[in-house]
C-alpha positions in Angstrom: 115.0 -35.2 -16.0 115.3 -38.7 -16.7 114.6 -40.7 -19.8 112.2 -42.7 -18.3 110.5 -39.7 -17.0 110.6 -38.4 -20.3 108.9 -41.8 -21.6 106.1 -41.9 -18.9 105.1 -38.1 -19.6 104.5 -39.1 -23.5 102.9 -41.8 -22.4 100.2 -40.0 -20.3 100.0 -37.6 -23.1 99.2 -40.4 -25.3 96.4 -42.0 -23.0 94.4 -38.7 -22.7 94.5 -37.7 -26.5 93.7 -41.1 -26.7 90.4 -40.7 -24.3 89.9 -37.6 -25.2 89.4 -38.6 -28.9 87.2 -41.5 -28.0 84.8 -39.2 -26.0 84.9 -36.9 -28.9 83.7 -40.0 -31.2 81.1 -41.4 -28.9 80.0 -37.7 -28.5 79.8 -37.3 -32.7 78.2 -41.0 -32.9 75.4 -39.5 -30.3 75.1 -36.8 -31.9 74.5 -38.6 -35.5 72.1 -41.6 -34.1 71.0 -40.0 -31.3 67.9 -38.3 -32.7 66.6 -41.7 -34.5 67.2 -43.9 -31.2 64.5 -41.1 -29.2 62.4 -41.8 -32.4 62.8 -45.7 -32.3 61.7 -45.2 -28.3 59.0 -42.8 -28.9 57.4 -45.6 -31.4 58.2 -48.8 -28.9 56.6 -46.9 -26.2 53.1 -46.5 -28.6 53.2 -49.5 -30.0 54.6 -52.1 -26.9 52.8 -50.4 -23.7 49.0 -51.3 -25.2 50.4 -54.5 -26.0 51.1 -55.1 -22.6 48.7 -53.5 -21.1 45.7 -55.5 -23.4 42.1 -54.2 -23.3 41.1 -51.9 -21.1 37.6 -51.0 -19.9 35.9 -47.6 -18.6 35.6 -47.6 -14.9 33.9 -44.3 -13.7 34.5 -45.0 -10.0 38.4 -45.1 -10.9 38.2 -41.5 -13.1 40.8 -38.6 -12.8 42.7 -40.4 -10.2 45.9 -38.5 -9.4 49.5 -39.8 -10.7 50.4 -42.6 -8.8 47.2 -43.4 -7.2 46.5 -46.7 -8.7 47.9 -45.8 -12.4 51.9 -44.5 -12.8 50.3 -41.5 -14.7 46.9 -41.3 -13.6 43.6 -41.8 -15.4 41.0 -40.2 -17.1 37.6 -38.9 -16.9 36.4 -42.2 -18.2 38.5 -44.0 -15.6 41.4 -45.1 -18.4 44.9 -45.4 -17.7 46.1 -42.0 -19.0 49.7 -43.7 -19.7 48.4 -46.9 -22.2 45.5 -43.8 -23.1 48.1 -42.3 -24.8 50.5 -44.5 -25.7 47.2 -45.4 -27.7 47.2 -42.3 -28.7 50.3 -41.6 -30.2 50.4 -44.7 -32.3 47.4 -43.6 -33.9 48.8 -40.1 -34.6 52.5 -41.3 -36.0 50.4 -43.9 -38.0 48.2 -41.2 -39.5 51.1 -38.6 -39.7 53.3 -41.4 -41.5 50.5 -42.3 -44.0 49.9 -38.2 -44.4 53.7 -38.0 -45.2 54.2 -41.0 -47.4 51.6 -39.7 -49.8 52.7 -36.0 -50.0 56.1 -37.3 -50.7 54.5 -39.7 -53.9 52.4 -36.8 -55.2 55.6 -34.3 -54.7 57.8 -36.4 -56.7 54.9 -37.6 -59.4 54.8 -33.7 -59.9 58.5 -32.5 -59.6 59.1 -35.5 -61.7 56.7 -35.1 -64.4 57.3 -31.3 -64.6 60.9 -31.0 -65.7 60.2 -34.2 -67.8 57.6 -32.4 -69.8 58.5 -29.5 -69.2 57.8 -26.5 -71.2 54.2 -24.9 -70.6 53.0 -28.4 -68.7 56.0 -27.5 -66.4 54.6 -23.9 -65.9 51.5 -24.6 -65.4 52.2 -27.3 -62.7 54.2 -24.7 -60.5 51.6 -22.0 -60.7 49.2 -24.6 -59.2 52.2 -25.2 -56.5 52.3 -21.4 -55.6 48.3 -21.1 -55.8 48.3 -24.9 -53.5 51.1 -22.7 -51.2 49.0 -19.3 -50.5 46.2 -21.0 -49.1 45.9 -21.5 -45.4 46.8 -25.3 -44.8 44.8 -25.3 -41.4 41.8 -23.9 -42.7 41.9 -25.9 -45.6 42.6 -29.1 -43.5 39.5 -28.2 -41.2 37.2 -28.0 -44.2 37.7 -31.0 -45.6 37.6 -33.0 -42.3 34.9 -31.0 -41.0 32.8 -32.4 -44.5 33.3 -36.0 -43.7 34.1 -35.7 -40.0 35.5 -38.5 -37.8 36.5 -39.9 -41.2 40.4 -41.0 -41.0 40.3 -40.9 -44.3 39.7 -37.4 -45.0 41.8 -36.6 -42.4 45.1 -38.4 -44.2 43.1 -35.7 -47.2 43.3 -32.7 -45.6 47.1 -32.8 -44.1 48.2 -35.3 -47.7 46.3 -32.6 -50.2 48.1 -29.4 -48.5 51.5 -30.7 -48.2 52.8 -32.4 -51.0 54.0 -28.9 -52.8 57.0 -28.7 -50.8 58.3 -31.8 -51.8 57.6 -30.8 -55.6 59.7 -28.2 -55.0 62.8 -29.7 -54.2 62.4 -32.4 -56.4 62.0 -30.3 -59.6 64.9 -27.6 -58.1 67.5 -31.3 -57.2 66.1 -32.5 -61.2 66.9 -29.3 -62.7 70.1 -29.6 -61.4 70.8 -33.1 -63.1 68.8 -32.7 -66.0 71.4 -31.3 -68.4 74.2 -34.2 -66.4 76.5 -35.5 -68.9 75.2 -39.6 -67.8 71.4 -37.8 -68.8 72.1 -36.4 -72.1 74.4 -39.6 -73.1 71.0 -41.4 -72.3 68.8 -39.4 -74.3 71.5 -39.2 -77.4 71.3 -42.9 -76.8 67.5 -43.2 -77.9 65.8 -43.3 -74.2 62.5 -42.3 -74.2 61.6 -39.3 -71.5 59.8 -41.6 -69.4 62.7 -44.1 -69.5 65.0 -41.4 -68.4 62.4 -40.5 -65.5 62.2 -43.6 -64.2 65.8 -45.1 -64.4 67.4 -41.5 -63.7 65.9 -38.8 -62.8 63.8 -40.9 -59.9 67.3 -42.2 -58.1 68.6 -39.1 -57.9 65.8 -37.5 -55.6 64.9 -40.4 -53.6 67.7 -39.0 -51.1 65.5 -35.7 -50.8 62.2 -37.7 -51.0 63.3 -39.4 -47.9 64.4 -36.4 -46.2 61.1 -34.8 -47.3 59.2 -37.2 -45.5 60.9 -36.7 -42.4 60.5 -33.6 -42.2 57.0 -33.8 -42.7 56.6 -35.7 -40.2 55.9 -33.7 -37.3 53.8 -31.5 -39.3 51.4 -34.1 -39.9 51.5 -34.8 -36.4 50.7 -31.2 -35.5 47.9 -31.1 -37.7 46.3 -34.3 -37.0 46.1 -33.1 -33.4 44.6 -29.7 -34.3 42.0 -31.3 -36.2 41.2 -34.0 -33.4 41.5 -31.0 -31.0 39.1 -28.8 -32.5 36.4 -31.6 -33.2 37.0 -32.2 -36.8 39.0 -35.1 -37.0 38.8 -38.4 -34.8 35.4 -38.8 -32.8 36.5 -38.5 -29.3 35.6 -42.1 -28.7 39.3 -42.7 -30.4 42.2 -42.2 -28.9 44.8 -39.8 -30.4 46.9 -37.2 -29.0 43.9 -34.3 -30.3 41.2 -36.0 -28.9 43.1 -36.4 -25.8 44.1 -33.1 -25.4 40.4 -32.0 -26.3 38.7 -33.9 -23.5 41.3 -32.5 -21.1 40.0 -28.9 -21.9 36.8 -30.2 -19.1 38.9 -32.0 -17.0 42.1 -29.4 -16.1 39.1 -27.2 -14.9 38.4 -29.7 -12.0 42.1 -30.0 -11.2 43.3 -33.1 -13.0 46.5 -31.2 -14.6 47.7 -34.5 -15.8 45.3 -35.2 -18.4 46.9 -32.0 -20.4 50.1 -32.8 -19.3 50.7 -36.5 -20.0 49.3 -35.9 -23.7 50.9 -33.1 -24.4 54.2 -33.7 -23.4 54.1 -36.7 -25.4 53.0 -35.0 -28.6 56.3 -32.1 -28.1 58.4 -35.3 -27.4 57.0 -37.1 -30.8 57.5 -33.7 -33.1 61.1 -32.9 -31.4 62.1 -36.6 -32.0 60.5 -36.6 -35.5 62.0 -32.7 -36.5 65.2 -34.1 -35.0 65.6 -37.2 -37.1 64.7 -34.9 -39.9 67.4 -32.6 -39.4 70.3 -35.2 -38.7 69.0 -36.8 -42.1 69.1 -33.4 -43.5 72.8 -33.1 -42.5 73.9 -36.2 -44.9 72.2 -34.4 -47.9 73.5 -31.4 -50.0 70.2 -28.9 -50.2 69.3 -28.4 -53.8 70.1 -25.0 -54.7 67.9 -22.4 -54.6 66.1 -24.2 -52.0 66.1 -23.3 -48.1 65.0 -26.1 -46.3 
């Protein structure tokens, strides 16, 4: 065998470690920001296709027409376009689901904060009212507050925000406990910082990490929620359009035949919690877990 032969060989070798390394990094890129591009989609889809598709009006003569037949997904029992129907739909569930996890985040880390800065009996106290908060049954709690002000966005947000936010107190006062006795904490406190100063300059940086990863995972709980409570007749009036109240009227209508009505909404709503519990878990991956913690 020749030298040149020799040469060329190496040089093929070469070229496909070379490929094979670059599918392996476009593969691991995917992998990484694959999850939040689905979730980007899944939002530009609820918030761009009612843009474009403007007002729409009920015609009765055009209802439960088939896929296709006038309307790429079909339409309703009110004669909607199911597609911009939920598109509508899902925008006002992530909205509602966002707000829900936004504000159990902020209680979560008022209270994980505030617990190992007191600490002591104010600190016991606060977590018995976590594990009393934790044994109740979050749907049934949800239903009864919606079900007292039904219709009421507002005490929806309520019922999913108030049953929710003891899971992020958790891991913030497991992650604090962790840093509280860190050699940049003490120095601080032998330096004359008050407890709150600490709190806010210290202890509050260090878990915004798993705040944020918190919050993502929350997500598609809230959006799970928001639906059962729409679904069962508790939450939005069914005038709105959300994924629950969607799915709710479609209980009637998949009895006359029109499958898409269940379908179109529903797959939606498993696309929106996969792509939201997705995102979570790939932010999840770029955090170390507090210990003692299983998230």
């Amino acid at each position: 065998m020749t030298a040149g032969n020799l040469a060329g060989g190496a040089d093929v070798r070469t070229r496909t470690t070379g490929c094979a390394q670059t599918v392996r990094d476009a593969a691991g890129r995917l992998w990484r920001h694959g999850p939040w591009v689905v979730l980007a989609l899944v939002a530009a889809f609820a918030v761009v296709v009612p843009l474009l598709a403007g007002d729409q009006t009920a015609d009765f003569a055009a209802a439960l027409r088939a896929p296709g037949d006038g309307a790429w997904l079909g339409t309703d029992h009110s004669g909607y376009d199911l597609g911009v129907r939920t598109a509508e739909g899902l925008r006002i569930s992530l909205l509602i689901a966002a707000l829900c996890a936004v504000i159990s985040t902020v209680l979560g880390l008022v209270v994980g904060i505030g617990a190992v800065t007191i600490g002591g009996w104010f600190d016991a106290v606060v977590m018995r009212v976590v594990d009393g908060v934790n044994a109740l049954p979050h749907l049934v709690v949800g239903v009864v507050i919606a079900a007292m002000w039904r219709g009421d966005p507002v005490a929806i947000v309520a019922s999913i925000a108030l049953t929710h936010w003891p899971s992020v107190a958790r891991v913030v006062r497991a992650e604090l406990l962790d840093n509280a006795h860190a050699g940049w904490i003490e120095s601080a406190r032998l330096a004359g910082a008050s407890r709150w100063f600490v709190a806010r300059r210290h202890l509050l940086p260090a878990v915004t990490g798993q705040a944020l990863v918190a919050m993502i995972i929350l997500l598609p709980h809230a959006v799970w929620h928001e639906t059962t409570l729409s679904f069962l007749g508790v939450g939005l009036s069914p005038d709105e359009a959300s994924l629950g109240t969607l799915l709710g009227q479609a209980r009637g209508d998949v009895l006359t035949g029109a499958w898409w009505t269940l379908v179109v909404p529903g797959l939606a709503l498993i696309i929106a919690a996969l792509a939201c519990t997705a995102a979570g878990s790939a932010l999840r991956r770029n955090h170390r877990p507090p210990s003692g913690e299983v998230w």
